[in-house]
C-alpha positions in Angstrom: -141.9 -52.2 218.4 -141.2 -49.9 215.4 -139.5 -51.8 212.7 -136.1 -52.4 213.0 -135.6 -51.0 216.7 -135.2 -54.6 218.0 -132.7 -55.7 215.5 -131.3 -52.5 216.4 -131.1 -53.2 219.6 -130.4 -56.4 220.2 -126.7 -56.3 221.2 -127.1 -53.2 223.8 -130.3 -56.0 224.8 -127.6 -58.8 225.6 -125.7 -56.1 228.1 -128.7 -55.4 229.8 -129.0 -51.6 228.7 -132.2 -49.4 228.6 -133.0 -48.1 224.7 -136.1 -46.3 223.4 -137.2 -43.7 220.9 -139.3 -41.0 220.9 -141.5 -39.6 217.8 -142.1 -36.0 216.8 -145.0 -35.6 214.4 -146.2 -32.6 212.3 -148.4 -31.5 215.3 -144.8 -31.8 218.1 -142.7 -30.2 215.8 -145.0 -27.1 215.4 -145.4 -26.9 219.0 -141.6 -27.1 219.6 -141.2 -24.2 216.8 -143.9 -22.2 219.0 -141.8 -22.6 222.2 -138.7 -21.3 220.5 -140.3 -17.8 220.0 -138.5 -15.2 222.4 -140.2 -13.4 225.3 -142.9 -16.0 225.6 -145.6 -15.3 228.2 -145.1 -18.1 230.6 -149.1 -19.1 230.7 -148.5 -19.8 227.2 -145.2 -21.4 227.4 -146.7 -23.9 229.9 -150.0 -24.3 227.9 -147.0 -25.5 224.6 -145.1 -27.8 227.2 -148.4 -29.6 228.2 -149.9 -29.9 224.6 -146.1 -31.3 223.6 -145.9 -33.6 225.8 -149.4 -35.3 224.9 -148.1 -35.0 221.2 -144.9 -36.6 221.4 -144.8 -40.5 221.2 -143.1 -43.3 222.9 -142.9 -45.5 220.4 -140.4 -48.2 220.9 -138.6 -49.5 224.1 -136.3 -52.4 224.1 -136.8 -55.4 227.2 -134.3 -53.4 229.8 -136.2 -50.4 229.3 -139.6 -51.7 229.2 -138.6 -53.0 232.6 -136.9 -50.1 234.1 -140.4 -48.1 233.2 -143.2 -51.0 233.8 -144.7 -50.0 229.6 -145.6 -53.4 228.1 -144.7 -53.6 224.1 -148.8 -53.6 224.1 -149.4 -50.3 225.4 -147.3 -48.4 222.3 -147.2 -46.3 221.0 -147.8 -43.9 224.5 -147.5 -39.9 224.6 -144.9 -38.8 226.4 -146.9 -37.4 229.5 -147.1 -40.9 230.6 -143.3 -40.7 231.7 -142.0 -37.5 231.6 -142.7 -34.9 234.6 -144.3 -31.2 233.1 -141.4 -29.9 235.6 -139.0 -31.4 233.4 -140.8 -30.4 229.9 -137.9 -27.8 229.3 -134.9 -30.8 229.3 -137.6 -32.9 227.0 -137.4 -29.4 224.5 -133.8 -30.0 224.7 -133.9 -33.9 224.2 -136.2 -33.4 221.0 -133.8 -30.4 219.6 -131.0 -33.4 218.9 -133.5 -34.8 216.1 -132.1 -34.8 212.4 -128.9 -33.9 214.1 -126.7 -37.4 214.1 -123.2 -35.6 216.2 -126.0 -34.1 218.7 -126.0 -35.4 222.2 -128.5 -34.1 225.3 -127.9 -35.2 228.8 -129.9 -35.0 231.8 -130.8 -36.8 235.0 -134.7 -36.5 236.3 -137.5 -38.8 238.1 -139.6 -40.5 235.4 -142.7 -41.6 236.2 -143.2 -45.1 236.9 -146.2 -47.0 237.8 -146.5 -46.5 242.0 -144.0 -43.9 241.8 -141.1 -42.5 239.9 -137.4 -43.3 239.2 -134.3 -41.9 239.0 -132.3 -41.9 235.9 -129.7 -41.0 233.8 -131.0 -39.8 230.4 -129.4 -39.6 227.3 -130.8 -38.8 223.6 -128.7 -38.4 220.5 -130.0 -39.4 216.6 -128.4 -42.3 214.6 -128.7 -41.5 211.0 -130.6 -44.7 210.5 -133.5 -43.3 213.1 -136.7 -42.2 210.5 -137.1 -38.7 210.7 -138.5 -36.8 213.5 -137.6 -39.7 215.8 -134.6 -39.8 218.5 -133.3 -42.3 219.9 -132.7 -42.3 224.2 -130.7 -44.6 227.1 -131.5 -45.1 230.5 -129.2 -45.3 233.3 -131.1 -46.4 236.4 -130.0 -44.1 239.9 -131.5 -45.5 242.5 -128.8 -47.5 243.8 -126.5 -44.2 243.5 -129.6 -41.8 245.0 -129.9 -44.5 247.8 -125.7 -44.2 248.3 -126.3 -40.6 248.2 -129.3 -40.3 251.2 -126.9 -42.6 253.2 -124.3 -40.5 253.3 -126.2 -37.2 253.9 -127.8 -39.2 257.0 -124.2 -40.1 257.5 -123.2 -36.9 257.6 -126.0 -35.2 259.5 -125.5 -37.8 262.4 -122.0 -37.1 262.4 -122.3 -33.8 263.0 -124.9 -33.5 265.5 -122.6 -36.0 267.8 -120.3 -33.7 267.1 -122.7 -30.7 268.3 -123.5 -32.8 271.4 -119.6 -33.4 271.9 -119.3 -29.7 272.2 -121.9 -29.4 274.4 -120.1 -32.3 276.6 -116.7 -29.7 276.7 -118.9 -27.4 277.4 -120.8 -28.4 280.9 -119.8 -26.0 283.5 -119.9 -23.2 280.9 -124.0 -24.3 280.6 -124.5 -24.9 284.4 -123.6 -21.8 285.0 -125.9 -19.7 281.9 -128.7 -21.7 283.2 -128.0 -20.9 286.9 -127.4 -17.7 286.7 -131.3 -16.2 285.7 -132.5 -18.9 288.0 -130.7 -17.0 290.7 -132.1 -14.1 289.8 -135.6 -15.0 289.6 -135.0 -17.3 293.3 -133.9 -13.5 294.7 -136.6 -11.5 293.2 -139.3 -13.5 294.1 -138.0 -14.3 297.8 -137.5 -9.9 297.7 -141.2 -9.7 296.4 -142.5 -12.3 299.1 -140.5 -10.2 301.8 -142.4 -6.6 300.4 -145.8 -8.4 300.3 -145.4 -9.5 304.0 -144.9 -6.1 305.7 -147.4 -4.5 307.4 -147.5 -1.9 304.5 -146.8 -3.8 301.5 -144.7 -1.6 299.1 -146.1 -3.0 295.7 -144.3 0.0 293.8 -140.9 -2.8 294.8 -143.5 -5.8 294.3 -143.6 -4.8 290.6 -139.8 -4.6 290.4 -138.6 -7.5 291.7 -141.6 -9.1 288.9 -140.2 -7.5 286.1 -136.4 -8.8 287.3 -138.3 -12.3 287.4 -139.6 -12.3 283.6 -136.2 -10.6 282.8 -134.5 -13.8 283.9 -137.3 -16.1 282.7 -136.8 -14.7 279.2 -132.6 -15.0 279.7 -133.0 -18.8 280.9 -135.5 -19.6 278.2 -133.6 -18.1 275.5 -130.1 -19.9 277.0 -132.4 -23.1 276.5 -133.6 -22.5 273.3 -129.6 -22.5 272.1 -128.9 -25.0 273.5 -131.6 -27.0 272.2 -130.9 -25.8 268.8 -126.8 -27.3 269.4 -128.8 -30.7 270.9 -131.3 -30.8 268.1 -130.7 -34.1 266.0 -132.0 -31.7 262.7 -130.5 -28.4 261.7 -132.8 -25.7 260.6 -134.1 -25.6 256.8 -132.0 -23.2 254.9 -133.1 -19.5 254.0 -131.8 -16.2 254.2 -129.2 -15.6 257.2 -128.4 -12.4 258.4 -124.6 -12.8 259.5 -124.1 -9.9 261.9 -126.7 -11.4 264.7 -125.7 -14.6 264.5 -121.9 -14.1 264.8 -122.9 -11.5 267.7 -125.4 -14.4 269.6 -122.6 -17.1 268.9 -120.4 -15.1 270.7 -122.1 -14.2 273.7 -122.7 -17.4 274.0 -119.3 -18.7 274.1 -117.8 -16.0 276.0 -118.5 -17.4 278.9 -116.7 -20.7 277.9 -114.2 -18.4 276.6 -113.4 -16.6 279.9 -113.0 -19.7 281.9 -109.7 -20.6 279.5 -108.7 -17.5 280.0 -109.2 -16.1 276.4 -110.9 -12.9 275.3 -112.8 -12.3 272.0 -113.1 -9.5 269.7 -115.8 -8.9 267.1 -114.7 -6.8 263.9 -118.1 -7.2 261.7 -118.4 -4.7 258.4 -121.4 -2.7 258.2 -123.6 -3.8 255.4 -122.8 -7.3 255.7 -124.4 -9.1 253.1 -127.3 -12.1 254.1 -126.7 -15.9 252.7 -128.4 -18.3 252.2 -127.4 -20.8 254.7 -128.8 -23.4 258.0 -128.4 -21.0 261.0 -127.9 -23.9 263.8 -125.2 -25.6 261.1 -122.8 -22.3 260.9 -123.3 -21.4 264.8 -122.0 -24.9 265.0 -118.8 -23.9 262.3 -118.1 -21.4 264.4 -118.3 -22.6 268.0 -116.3 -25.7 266.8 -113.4 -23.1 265.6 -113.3 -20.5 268.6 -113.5 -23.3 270.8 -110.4 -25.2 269.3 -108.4 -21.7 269.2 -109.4 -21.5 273.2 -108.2 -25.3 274.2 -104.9 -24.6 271.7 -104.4 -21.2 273.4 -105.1 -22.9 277.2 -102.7 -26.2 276.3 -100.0 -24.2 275.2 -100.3 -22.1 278.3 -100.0 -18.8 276.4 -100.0 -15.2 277.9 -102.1 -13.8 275.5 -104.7 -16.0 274.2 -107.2 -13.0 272.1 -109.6 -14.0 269.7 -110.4 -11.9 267.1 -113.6 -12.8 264.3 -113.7 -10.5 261.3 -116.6 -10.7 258.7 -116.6 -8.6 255.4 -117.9 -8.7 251.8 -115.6 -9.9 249.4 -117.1 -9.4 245.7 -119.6 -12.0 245.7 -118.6 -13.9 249.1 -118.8 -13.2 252.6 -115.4 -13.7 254.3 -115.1 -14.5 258.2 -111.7 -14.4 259.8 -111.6 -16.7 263.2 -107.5 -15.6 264.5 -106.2 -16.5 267.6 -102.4 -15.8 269.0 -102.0 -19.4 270.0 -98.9 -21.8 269.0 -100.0 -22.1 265.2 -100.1 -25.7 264.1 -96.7 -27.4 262.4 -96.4 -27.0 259.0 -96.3 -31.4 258.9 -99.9 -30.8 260.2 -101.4 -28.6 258.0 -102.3 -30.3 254.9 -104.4 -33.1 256.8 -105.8 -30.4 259.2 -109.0 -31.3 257.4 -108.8 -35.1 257.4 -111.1 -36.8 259.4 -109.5 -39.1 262.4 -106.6 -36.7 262.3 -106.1 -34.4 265.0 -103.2 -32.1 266.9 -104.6 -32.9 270.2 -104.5 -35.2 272.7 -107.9 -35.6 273.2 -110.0 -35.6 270.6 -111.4 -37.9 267.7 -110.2 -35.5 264.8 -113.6 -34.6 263.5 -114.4 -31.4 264.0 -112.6 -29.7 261.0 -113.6 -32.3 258.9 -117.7 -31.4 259.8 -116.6 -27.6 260.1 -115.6 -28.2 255.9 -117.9 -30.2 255.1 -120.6 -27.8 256.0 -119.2 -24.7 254.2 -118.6 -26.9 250.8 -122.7 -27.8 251.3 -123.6 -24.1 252.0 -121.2 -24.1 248.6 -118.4 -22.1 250.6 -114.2 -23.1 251.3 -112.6 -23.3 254.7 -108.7 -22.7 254.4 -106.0 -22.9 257.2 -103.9 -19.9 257.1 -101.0 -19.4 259.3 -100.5 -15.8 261.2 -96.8 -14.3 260.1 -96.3 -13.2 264.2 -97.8 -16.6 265.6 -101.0 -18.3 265.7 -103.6 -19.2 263.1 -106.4 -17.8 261.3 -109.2 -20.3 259.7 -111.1 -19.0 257.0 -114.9 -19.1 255.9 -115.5 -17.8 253.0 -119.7 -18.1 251.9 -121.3 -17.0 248.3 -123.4 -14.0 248.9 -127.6 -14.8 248.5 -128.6 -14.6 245.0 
């Protein structure tokens, strides 16, 4: 241990907190001056970060922290490398700038590396005025219990809302039977029609060739009404990347008009040209939206309305991209509307009450709002509203 960091230390010790201290010699401190210069190439901005991080020194951890980081009192002093990831360098830059500074404070969280792996913390460096120069003095808030809490709940989540998807699917059963059925019929016809033109006494293969291309026309039809509903089934959504809006409101909605139809309701697309792409998960924002046209169509049905339209509008708004789903249903009661988006809470009689709750909770992760917003002549409007890519 340096002398006096255990004396130090020895309260913060008795409550079980992590302390340590890093040292910047002559050699760190010139390297830290170097990375301060402006436009910096960045092959010589990482060859700085890499030679700093073999010049600065661990030199004193108290018990708690030698723990936390598996560094016996033996093997200090130790360069910094040893614990500190080069993809972090910049926040270590930042950590060493508080030195000579005593009101200067640097926060951060980052993996450190540990022997057989790394570990989450909460880092924080400030300099005491007793610390010898060129030193700073750090804590260490272990996260693993939090980043474990935090994994939980996104599996919690991401279960949650694929029984939801399958739940959908469940409401919507005849509405599938029928997609599937229908190219299935149409390749049953065509190749019974092909069969029937092989087996005259002429066979006319100019017909032959028509009733194949009606076949792999309802081939491709069935397989691509599979592949969406395997995407809805699918226990994992798609990775996020750039999402092009237009296509994907126009293939949610050819896929739900059918489902649509059979309550009666029709639906109107009212997209903006140049709609701007986001960066979102495709299969989790079909899901947004089938989830809300759906609802409007069962409120519309329940309330036995005469008109029951659907209308989805998408436009750029500054830097957002705002979607409109409006329906001319009965609205919902103004006692309802501020715990629309509770989960277990729901306006109908059948239903668990977490539908809105995964439809918010999916635009807040894509870093998006969902609002409730009643129509003036009836009915209600729900709307998305998603930051533009970049």
């Amino acid at each position: 241990m340096v002398q006096g960091f255990e004396h130090a230390t020895r309260a913060v010790d008795a409550m079980g907190l992590a302390l340590g201290r890093f040292d910047v010699g002559a050699g760190a401190a010139a390297l830290l001056d170097g990375l301060a210069a402006r436009e910096l190439p960045q092959a010589r901005r990482d060859d700085l970060l890499r030679r700093l991080l073999g010049e600065v020194r661990l030199v004193a951890l108290n018990c708690r922290a030698g723990k936390l980081l598996g560094i016996g009192e033996d093997a200090l002093p130790l360069a910094a490398s040893a614990l500190w990831p080069f993809a972090r360098a910049d926040q270590l830059v930042e950590s060493l700038q508080t030195r000579g500074e005593p009101d200067a404070c640097f926060r951060t969280q980052l993996e450190l590396k540990v022997p057989g792996g790394t570990l989450p913390v909460h880092y924080t460096s400030w300099c005491e005025e007793a610390d010898p120069a060129g030193q700073i003095t750090f804590g260490l808030l272990d996260r693993s219990d939090q980043v474990a809490a935090e994994e939980a709940l996104i599996r919690q989540r991401t279960q949650m809302a694929h029984a939801d998807r399958l739940s959908t699917l469940g409401v919507m059963t005849a509405t599938i039977a029928h997609e599937v059925r229908q190219p299935l019929s149409v390749i049953l016809a065509s190749a019974q029609a092909a069969l029937r033109w092989l087996r005259r006494a002429e066979p006319d293969l100019a017909q032959v060739e028509q009733c194949l291309d009606m076949i792999v026309l309802g081939g491709a039809k069935a397989e691509e009404t599979v592949a969406r509903l395997r995407g809805l089934a699918a226990s994992r959504s798609e990775a996020r990347g750039r999402c092009a809006l237009r296509p994907l409101i126009e293939e949610t909605a050819d896929f739900l008009r059918p489902e649509l139809a059979s309550r009666q309701a029709t639906l109107v697309l009212d997209i903006a040209g140049g709609l701007p792409p986001v960066q979102a998960d495709g299969v989790q924002l079909r899901q947004v939206l089938i989830n809300l046209l759906i609802n409007a169509a069962q409120a519309m049905a329940d309330a036995q309305c005469w008109n029951r339209a659907l209308k989805l509008r998408a436009r750029a708004d500054g830097g957002f991209v705002q979607i409109d789903v409006e329906d001319t249903g009965p609205g919902v009661p103004v006692a309802d509307r501020d715990r629309l988006f509770e989960g277990f809470y729901t306006t109908k009689a059948s239903g668990l009450g977490l539908g809105l709750k995964i439809c918010r909770q999916i635009v807040e992760d894509h870093g998006g709002t969902i609002d409730h917003v009643p129509r003036s002549s009836g009915g209600s409007i729900f709307r998305i509203r998603l930051p533009v890519e970049g």
